[in-house]
N, C-alpha and C positions, 0 to 999 in steps of 0.2 A: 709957321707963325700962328695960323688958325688954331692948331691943338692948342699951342700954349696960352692962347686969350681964352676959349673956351674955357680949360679945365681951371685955368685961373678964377674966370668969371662964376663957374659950378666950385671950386673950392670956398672962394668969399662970402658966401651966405651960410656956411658950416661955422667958420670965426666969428662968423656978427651973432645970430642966432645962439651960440655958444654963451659970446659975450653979454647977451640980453637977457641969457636965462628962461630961452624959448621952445624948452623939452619935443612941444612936434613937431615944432615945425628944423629943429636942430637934425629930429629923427625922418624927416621927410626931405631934408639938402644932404644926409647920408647917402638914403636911398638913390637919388639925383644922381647924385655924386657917381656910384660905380653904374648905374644906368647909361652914364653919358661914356662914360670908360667901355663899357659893354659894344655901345655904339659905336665910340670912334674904331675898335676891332672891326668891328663886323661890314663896315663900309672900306674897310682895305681889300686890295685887288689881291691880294696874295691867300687868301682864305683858303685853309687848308691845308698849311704847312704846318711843321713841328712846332716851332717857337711861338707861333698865332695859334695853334691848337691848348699849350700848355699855356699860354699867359691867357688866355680866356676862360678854362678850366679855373683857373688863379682867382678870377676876380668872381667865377661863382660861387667856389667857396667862402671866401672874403665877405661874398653878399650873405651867407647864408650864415655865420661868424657873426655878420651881422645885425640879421634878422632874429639871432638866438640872443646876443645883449639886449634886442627891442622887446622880446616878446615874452621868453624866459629866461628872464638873467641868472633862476638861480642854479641854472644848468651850467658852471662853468666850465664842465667837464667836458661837456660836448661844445663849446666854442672854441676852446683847446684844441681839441680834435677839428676843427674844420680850418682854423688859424693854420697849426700845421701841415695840415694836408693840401692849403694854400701853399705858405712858403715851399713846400716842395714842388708843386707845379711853376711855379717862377722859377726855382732854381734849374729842372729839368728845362725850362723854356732857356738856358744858359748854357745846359750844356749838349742843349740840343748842336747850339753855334761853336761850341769851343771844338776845335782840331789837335791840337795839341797840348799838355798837362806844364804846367812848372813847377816845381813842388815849394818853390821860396815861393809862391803865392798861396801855397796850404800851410804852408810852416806859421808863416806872420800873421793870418788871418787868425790860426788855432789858438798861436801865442794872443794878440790880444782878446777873442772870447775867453780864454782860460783865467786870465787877468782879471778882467770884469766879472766873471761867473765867482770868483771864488773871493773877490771885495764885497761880490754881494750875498753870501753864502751865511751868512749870519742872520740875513733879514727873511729868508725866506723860511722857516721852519718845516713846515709838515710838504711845503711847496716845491722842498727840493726836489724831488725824483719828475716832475712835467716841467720843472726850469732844467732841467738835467737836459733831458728832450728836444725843449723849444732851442737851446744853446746850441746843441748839435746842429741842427736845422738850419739856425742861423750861419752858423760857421760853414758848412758846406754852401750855403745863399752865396755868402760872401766871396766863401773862395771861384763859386763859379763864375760871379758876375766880373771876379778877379782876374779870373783865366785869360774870361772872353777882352776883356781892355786890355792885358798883357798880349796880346794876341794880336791885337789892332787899338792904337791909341786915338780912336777915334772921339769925335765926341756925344754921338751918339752913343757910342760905348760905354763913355763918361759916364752919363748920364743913369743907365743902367746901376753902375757900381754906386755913384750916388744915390742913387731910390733904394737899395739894399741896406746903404749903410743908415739911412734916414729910417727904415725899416724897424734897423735893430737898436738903432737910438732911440726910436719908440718904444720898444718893448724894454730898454733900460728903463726911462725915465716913467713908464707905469706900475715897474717893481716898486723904485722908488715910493713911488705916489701912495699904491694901497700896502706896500708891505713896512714902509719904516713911517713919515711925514711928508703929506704934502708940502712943498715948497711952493715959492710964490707962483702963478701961470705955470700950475705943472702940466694942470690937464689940458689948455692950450697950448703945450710943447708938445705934450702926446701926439693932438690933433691935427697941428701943424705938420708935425715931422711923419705921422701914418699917414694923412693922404698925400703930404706932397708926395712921399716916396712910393706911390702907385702911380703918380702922374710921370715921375721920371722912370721907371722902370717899365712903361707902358710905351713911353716915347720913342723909343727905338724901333718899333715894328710898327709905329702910325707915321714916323716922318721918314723910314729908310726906302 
């Protein structure tokens, strides 16, 4: 219960500040933000397993993805690059736990990336060959985090496959955002759905 009051109470000043149109100090409850996710790892008794090794890995990328949008955004090339190089430490921190494969959990996951990749194939222009990339990525995220709840239908499990897919519903609804029309609260959909889905994909090695 303590993780989820904290990250809750560190997510809430990222929405307000958002919402106020408070640029530092929105850039300084980021910061906070995977700070306190960095902590809640680092104070678990298990330090120094696979899955604690790659999901910490995970979130200093993520910091440093996000240190590149504060400091030079006009590198989006290299955010790209640390963004992905996250998702894949999450996804190995998956498959570090998964024992055994199902392949109806790679089939449905590829089907619906494929779907959404190629609705949105229009919007992206010169974008397409690092959406090509980030898809991949995602699709493997999902299938692992697929695996491991197929595996054990726990809810910590849950939890997991939900932070992934909040993940990649983020990274839809920011194509959206800069590549066709913002919509109403897109970028508070972004915000909402990128950090929750590091608080649930974190959850599983701070409360097991």
């Amino acid at each position: 219960m303590w993780y989820w009051l904290l990250m809750g109470g560190v997510l809430l000043p990222i929405l307000l500040f958002m919402k106020l149109n408070q640029p530092k100090w929105l850039a300084a409850s980021k910061l906070l933000f995977f700070c306190s996710l960095i902590g809640c790892l680092l104070v678990q008794p298990d330090v120094g397993r696979l899955p604690w090794l790659w999901s910490l890995s995970a979130l200093v990328f993520f910091t440093f993805c996000y240190a590149v949008e504060e400091c030079i955004p006009r590198y989006r090339i290299l955010q790209l690059f640390f963004f992905s190089i996250a998702c894949l430490c999450y996804s190995l921190n998956f498959w570090s736990q998964v024992e055994t494969l199902s392949w109806s959990v790679a089939i449905a996951s590829f089907a619906l990336v494929v779907v959404v990749f190629f609705l949105l194939l229009p919007l992206l222009d010169s974008f397409v060959l690092p959406a090509s990339m980030v898809a991949l990525i995602l699709w493997q995220l999902l299938w692992a985090s697929g695996e491991l709840w197929d595996q054990n239908h726990s809810l910590l499990n849950i939890s997991g496959l939900l932070g992934t897919l909040l993940l990649s519903i983020s990274v839809l609804i920011w194509e959206l955002h800069y590549f066709r029309k913002p919509f109403k609260h897109s970028y508070g959909w972004i915000m909402c759905c990128y950090f929750s889905a590091h608080i649930f994909i974190v959850a599983p090695l701070v409360l097991s």
